[in-house]
Legacy VTK file of the C-alpha trace (Angstrom):
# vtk DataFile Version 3.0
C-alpha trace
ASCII
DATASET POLYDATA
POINTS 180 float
101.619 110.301 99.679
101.372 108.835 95.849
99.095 105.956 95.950
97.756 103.047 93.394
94.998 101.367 92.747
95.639 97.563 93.075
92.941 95.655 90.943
93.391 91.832 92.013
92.334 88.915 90.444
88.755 90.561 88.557
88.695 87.858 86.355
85.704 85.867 84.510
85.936 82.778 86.261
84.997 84.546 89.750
81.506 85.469 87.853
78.406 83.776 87.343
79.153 81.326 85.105
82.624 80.974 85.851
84.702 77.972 86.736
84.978 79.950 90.257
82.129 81.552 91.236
82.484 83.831 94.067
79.351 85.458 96.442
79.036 89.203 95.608
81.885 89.646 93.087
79.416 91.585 90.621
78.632 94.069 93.318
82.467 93.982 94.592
83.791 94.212 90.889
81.316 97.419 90.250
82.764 99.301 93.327
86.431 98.049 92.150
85.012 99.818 88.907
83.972 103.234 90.478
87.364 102.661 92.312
89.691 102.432 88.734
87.237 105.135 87.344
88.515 108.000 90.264
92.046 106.491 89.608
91.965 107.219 85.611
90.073 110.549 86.243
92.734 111.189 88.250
95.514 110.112 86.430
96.759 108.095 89.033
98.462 104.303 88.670
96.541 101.447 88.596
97.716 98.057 88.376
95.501 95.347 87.211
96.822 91.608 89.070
95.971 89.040 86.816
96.586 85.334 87.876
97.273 82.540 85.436
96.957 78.388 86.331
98.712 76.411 83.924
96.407 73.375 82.429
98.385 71.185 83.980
97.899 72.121 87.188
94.959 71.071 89.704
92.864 74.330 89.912
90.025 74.071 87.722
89.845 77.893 87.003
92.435 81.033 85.592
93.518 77.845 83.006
95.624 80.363 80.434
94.207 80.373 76.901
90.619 80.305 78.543
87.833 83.083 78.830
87.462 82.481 82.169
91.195 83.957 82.550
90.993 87.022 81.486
90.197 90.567 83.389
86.212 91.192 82.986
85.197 93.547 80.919
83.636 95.855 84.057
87.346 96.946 85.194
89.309 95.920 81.434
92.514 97.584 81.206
93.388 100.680 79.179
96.259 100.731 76.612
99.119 101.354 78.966
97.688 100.624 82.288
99.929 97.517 84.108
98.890 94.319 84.007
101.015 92.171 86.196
100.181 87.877 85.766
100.964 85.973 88.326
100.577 82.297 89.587
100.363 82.525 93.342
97.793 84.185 96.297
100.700 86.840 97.064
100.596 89.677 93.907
104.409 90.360 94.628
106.058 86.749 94.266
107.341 86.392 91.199
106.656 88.860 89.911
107.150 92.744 89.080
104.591 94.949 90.903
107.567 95.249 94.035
109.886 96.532 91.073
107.169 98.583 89.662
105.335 100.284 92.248
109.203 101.349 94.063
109.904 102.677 90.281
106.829 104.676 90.201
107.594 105.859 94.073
104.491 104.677 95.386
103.755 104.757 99.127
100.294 103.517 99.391
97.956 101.032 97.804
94.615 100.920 97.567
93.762 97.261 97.214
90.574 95.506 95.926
89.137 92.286 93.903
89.369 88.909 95.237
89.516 85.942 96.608
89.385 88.115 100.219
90.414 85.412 101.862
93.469 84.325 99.087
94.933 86.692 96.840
93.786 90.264 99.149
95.158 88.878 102.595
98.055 87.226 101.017
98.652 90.574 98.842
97.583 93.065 101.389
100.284 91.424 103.930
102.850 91.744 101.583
102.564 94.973 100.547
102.368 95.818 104.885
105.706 93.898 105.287
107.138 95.939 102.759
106.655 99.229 103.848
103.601 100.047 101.822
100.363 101.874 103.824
97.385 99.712 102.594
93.696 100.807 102.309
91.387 97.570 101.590
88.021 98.736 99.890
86.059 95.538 101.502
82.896 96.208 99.386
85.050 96.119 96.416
86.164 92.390 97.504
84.474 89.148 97.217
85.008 85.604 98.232
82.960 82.462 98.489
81.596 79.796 100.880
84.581 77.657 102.639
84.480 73.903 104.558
86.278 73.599 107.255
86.047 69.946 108.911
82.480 69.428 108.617
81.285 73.086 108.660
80.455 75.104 106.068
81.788 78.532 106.692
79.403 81.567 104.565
80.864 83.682 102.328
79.904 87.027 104.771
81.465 85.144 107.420
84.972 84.767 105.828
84.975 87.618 104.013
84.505 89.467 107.921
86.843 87.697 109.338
89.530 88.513 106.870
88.514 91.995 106.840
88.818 92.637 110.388
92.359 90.514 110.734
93.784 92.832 108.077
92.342 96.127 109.447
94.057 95.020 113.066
98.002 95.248 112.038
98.144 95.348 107.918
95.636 98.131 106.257
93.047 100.335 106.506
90.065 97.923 105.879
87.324 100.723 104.598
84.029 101.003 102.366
83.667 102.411 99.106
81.708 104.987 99.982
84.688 105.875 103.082
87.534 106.056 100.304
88.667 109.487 99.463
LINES 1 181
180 0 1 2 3 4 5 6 7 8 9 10 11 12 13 14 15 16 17 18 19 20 21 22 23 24 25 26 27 28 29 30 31 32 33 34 35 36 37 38 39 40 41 42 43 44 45 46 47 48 49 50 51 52 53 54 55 56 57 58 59 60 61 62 63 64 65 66 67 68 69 70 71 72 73 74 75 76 77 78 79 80 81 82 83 84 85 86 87 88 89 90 91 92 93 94 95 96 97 98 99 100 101 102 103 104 105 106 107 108 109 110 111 112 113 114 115 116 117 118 119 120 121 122 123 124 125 126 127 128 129 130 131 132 133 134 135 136 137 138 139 140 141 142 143 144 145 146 147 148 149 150 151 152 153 154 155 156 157 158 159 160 161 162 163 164 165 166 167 168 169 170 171 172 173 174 175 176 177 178 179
């Protein structure tokens, strides 16, 4: 089955120090690392998801034209790897990865990056309604503390829950150390 590597969203703001700053995304962008380094060793297709805000809009992170917008430096693309932008949760509206990945006969994706909660579910889903088998790599994923009502919801607990509603219908929700 051909498979790619799905790099989502590994972007500066999600750092320390960013505009966004997400629990665990330097561990979860150094496993998405190992991840793209078995994919280029391998000569297999990676596509790196990069997602753009305009200044306009409300978000106060991804603003184009800012550092904080562009892919970290830990997964950086290659001279002719893919980089797809994109301006909402879901990698395939609007955009060409559907066009792409179907032109390059993939099958499966292996998906990582963040927000797990955002841009992997709403990806991840997408890709299952298409047709595509998914493998999430949920140590290679990060997210960040959430209020709901009153409550605040911790970043382990979200990230779990989202894990475990995309491993029950939409992927195979596995650890680095699991992938092969």
């Amino acid at each position: 089955m051909k498979t790619a590597l799905i790099l989502v969203d590994i972007q500066n703001d999600y750092f320390p120090g960013g505009s966004m700053e997400l629990v665990g995304m330097n561990l979860a962008s150094q496993n998405s690392q190992h991840l793209l380094d078995h994919f280029r060793s391998n000569k297999l297709p990676t596509f790196h998801i990069q997602h753009f805000f305009e200044a306009d809009s409300n978000e106060p992170f991804f603003i184009r034209g800012t550092e904080g917008v562009e892919i970290h430096e830990i997964v950086k693309p290659l001279p002719g790897e893919t980089v797809i932008p994109k301006n909402y949760p879901n990698s395939f509206r609007e955009t060409t990865l559907l066009d792409q990945l179907k032109e390059a006969e993939i099958e499966q994706l292996v998906i990582c990056g963040a927000m797990s909660h955002m841009c992997i579910d709403a990806t991840t889903r997408a890709a299952a309604d298409l047709g595509f088998k998914c493998k999430v790599v949920h140590d290679a994923c990060a997210t960040r503390d959430l209020v709901f009502g009153n409550e605040t919801i911790i970043a382990q607990d979200v990230h779990g829950a989202f894990m475990h509603a995309l491993g029950v219908a939409y992927a195979d929700v596995i650890s680095l150390s699991d992938f092969s």
